[in-house]
C-alpha positions as CSV (number, residue, x, y, z in Angstrom):
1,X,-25.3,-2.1,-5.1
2,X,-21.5,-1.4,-3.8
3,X,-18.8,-3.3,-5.7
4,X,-16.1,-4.9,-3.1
5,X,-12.7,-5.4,-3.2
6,X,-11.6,-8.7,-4.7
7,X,-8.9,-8.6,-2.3
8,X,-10.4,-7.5,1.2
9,X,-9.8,-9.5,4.1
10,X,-6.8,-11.1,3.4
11,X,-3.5,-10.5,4.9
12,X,-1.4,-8.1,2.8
13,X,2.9,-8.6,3.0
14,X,3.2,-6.1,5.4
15,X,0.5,-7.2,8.0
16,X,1.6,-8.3,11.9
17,X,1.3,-12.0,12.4
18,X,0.7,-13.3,15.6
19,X,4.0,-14.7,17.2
20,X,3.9,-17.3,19.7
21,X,7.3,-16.0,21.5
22,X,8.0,-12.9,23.4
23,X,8.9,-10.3,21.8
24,X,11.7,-7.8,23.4
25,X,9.9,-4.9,23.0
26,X,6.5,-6.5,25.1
27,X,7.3,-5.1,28.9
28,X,4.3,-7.2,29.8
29,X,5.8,-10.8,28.8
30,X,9.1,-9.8,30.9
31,X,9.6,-12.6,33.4
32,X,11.0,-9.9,36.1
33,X,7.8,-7.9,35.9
34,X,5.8,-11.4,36.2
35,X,4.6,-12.0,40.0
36,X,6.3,-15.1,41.5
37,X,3.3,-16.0,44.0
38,X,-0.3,-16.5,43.6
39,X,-2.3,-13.4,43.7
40,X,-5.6,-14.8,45.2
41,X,-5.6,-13.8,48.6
42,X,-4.2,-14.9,51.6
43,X,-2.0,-17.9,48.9
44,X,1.9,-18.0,48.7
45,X,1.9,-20.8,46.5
46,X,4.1,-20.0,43.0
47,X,1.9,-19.2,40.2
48,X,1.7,-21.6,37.0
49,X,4.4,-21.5,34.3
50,X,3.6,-19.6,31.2
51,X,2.2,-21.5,28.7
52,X,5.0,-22.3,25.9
53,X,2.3,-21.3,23.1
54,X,2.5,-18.0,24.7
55,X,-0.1,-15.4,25.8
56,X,-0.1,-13.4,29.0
57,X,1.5,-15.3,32.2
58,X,-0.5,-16.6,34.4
59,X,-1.2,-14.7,38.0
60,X,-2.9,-17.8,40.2
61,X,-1.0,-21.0,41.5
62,X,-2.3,-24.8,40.2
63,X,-5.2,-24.8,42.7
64,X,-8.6,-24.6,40.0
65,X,-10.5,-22.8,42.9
66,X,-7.5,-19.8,42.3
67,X,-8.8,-17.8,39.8
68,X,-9.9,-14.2,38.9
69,X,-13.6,-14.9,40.3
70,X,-12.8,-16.7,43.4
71,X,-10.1,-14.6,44.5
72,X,-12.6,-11.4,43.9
73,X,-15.1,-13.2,45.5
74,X,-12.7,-13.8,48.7
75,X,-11.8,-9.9,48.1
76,X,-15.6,-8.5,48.6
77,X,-15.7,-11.7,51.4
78,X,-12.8,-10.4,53.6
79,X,-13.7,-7.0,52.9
80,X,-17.3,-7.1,54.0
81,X,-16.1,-9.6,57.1
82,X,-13.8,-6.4,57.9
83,X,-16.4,-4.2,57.9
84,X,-18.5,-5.9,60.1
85,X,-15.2,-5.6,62.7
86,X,-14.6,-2.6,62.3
């Protein structure tokens, strides 16, 4: 049977830790780049601040039925509704 490394799994000095900031160099936590209103359709309302633990910004407003299933769900919705105008 393989022998394993006594030492395998555990962080060396030199490993990335997770930071709960921003870093400069992350064009994607950038609050210009961030959009200011609610992306499910059809909603102006301003989207949620971004959490102070970090992660990525939110893209929906406070509303819990504004989310990424709903608002694909009003997508295929209006689409279809389109359609049948058209």
């Amino acid at each position: 049977m393989g022998q394993r490394h006594a030492r395998a799994g555990q962080l060396g000095g030199d490993a990335l830790r997770l930071r709960p900031e921003a870093r400069e160099d992350e064009p994607r936590m950038d609050p210009a780049l961030v959009n200011e209103a609610c992306i499910y359709p059809g909603c102006e309302r301003p989207v949620v601040p971004p959490d102070e633990r970090g992660g990525p910004p939110s893209a929906f407003c406070d509303r819990e039925d504004h989310n990424a299933l709903t608002a694909h769900q009003e997508r295929v919705r209006l689409a279809k509704e389109e359609e049948e105008r058209g």
